[in-house]
N, C-alpha and C positions, 0 to 999 in steps of 0.2 A: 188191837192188832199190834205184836212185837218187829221193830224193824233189827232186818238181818243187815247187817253193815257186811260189805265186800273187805272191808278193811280189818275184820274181828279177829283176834289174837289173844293168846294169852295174858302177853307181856303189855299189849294195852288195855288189855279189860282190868289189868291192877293198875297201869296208870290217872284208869278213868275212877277207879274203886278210892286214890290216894286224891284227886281234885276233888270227890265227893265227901272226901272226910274235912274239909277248908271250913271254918267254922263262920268267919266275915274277913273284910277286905287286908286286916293287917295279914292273916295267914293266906292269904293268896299273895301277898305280896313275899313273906316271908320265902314260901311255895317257890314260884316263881322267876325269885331270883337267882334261885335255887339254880332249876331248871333249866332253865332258859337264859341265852346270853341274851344281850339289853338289844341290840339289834334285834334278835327273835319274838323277844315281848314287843317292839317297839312294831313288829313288820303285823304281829298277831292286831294287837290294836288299830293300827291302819286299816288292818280290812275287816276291823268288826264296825269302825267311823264308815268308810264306803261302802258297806254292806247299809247301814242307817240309813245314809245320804243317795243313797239307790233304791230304798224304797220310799223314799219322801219324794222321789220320782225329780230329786236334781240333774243336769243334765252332767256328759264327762268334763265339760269344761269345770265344769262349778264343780266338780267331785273332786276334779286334778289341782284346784288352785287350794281350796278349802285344804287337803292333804296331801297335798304332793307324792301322790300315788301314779303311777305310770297310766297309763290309757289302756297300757295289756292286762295288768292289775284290775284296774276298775273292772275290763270287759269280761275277765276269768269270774271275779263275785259273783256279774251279772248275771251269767251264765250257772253258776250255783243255784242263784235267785231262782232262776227260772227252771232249772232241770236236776237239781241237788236232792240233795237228802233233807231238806228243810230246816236246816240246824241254821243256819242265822236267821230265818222266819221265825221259830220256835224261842228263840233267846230276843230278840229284838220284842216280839209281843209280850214277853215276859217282864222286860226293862219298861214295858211302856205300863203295860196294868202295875207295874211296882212305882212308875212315878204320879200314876194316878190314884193311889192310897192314902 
């Protein structure tokens, strides 16, 4: 089954097609920094840690102290979690069967 993204565009289906071309971590970083200002990276990785730490089923205190993420942050993930398009489910199982190799 192919999922239809509400979000599909041209001009992102080549942004998705140029994070696919990233070979390992130096060229995502290279990528990256590129991209994105250091605040944007820095907000991106925040909520892929709280996205983790929400489904290791931490509670928001422990999510809020661990990264100092706002409570509306956390709740927005959560709410991802639960009624999203499963793109942090999908990458999170992924990270975990890659550290179990």
């Amino acid at each position: 089954m192919s999922y239809e993204s509400r979000l599909k565009r041209a001009d992102i289906d080549e942004l998705f097609e140029a994070v696919l071309t990233l070979r390992d971590q130096e060229d995502c970083y290279r990528f990256f920094e590129d991209i994105c200002t250091i605040n944007e990276l820095h907000a991106i990785a925040q909520r892929l840690q709280v996205a983790k730490l929400l489904s290791e089923k931490k509670t928001y205190t422990e999510i809020e102290t661990a990264t100092k993420a706002s409570t509306a942050t956390i709740s927005r993930i959560n709410k991802c979690l639960v009624y999203g398009a499963d793109g942090y489910k999908l990458v999170l199982e992924r990270l975990a069967e890659k550290k179990h190799e």
